[in-house]
C-alpha positions as CSV (number, residue, x, y, z in Angstrom):
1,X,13.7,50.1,37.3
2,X,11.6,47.0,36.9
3,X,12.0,44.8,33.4
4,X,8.6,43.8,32.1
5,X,8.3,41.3,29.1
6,X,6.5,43.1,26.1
7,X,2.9,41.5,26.0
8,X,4.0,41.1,21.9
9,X,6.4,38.7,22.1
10,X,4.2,36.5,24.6
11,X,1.6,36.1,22.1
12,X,3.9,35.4,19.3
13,X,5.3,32.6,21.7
14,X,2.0,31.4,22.2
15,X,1.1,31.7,19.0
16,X,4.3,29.1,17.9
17,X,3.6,26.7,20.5
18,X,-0.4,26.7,19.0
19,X,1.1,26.1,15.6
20,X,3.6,23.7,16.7
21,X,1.0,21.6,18.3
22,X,-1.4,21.5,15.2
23,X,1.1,20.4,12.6
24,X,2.9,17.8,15.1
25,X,-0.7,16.1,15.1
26,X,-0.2,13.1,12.2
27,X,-2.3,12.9,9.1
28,X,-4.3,9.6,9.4
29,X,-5.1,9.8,5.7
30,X,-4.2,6.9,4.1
31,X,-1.7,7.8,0.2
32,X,-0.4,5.7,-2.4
33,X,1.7,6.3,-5.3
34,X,-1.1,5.5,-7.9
35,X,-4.4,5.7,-6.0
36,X,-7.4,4.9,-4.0
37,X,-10.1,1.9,-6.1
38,X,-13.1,0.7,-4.3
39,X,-14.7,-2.3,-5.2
40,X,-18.2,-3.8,-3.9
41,X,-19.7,-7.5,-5.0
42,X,-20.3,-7.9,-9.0
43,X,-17.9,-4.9,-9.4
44,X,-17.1,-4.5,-13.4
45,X,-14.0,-5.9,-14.4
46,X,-12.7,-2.6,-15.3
47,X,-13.6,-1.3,-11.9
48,X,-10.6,-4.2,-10.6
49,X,-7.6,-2.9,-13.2
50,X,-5.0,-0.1,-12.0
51,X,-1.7,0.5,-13.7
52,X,1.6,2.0,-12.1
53,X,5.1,1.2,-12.2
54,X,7.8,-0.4,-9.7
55,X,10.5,1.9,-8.3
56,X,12.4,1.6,-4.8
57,X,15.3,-0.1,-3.0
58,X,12.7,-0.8,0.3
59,X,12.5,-4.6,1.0
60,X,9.1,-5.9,1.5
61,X,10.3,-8.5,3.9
62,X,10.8,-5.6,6.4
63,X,7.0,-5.8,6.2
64,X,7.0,-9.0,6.3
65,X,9.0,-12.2,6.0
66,X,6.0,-14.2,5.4
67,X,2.2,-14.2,4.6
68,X,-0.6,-15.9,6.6
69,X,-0.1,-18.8,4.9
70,X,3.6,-19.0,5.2
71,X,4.6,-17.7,1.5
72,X,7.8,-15.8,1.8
73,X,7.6,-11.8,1.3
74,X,10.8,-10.7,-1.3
75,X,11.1,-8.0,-3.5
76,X,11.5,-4.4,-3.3
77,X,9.6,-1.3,-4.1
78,X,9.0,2.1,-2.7
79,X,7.7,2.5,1.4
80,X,4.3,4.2,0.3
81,X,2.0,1.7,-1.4
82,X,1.4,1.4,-4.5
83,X,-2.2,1.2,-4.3
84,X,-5.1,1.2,-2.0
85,X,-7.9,-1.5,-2.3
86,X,-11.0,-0.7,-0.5
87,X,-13.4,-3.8,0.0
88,X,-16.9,-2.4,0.4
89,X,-17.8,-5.8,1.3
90,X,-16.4,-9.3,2.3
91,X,-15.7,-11.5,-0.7
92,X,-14.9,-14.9,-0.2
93,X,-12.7,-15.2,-2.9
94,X,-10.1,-12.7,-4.4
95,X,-7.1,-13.1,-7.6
96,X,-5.2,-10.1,-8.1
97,X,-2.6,-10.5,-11.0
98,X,0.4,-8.6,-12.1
99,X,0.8,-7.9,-15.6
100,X,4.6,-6.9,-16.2
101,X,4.7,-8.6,-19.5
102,X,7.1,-11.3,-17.9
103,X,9.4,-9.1,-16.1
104,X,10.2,-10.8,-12.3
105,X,7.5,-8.9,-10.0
106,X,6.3,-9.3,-6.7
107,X,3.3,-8.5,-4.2
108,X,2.3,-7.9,-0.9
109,X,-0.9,-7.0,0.3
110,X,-1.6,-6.1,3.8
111,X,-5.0,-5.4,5.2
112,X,-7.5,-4.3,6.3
113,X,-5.2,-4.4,9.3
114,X,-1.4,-4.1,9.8
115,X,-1.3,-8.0,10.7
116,X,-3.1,-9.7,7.5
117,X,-0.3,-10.5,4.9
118,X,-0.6,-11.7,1.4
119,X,2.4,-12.3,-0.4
120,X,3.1,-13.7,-4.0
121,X,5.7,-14.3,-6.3
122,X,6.2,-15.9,-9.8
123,X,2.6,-17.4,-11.0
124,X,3.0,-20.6,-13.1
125,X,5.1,-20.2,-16.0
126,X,5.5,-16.8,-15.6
127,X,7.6,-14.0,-13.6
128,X,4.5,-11.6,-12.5
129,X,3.2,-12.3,-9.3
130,X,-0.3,-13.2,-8.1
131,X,-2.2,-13.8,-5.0
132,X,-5.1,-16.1,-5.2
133,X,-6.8,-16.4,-1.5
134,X,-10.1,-16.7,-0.2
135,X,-11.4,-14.2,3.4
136,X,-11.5,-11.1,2.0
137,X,-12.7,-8.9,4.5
138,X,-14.0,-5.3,4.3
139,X,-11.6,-2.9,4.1
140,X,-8.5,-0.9,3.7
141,X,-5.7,-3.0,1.8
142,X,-2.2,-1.5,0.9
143,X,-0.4,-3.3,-2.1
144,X,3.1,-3.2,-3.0
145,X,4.3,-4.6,-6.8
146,X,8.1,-5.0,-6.3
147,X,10.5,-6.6,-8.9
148,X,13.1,-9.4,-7.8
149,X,15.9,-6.8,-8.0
150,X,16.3,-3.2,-6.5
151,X,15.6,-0.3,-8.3
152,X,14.2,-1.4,-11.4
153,X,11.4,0.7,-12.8
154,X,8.9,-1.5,-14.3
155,X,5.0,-0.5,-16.1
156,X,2.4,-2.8,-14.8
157,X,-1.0,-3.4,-14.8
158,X,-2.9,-5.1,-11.8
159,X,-6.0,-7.5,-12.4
160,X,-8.6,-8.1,-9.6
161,X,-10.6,-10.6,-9.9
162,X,-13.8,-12.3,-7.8
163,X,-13.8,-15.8,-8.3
């Protein structure tokens, strides 16, 4: 007697590899923890303000040790971003401020490719971080608010600003 393979359990084997095959493909969609903003020339001031909070043991240096202009990259936050910028336009001149009232915060800001670092720390007289810069192109920019220590949970408010 000759053994023959039930046509059933074919299809259900060809069925998995299918499904295998279209949720191995990766998302491309880009996520942060607090959300997409787009901003185009003479955006509204409100338009440039986002809120979130720090959280996470990741280091930013693993990013980055240090920006394109040689500013060192320290703090630590979560992996995902915590917010992503997206420059409808070039601008040649950018602030983005963290408002932590006073607690020790840092930023990076990557984009709009994987190489282009911005980093900043302490701003004057006070703990929250800023990164003033000029070259802003259009884009996708991912931007981390860490705090000087692991772990710490911190409310914050972000500022952007064309100058």
């Amino acid at each position: 007697m000759k053994y023959r393979r039930p046509r059933l359990q074919f299809r259900a084997g060809l069925l998995l590899a299918i499904f295998t095959a279209i949720t191995a493909t990766p998302v491309i969609a880009e996520t942060a923890n607090f959300g997409t903003f787009s901003l185009s020339q003479g955006f509204e001031a409100a338009k440039g303000i986002v809120e979130g909070y720090t959280s996470g043991s990741y280091s930013l240096s693993a990013i980055s040790n240090r920006d394109r202009h040689r500013n060192a990259c320290i703090g630590f936050a979560d992996p995902t971003p915590d917010h992503i910028m997206i420059l409808e336009e070039d601008f040649s001149r950018l602030k983005i401020q963290v408002n932590s009232n006073g607690y020790d915060t840092t930023l990076l800001i990557q984009g709009p490719d994987k190489t282009t670092i911005r980093c900043g720390d302490d701003t004057g007289k006070s703990k929250d971080a800023s990164v003033d810069d000029s070259k802003w192109k259009s884009g996708t920019y991912r931007i981390w608010v860490g705090t000087f220590n692991p772990g710490m949970k911190r409310n914050y408010t972000v500022t952007v600003q064309q100058l």
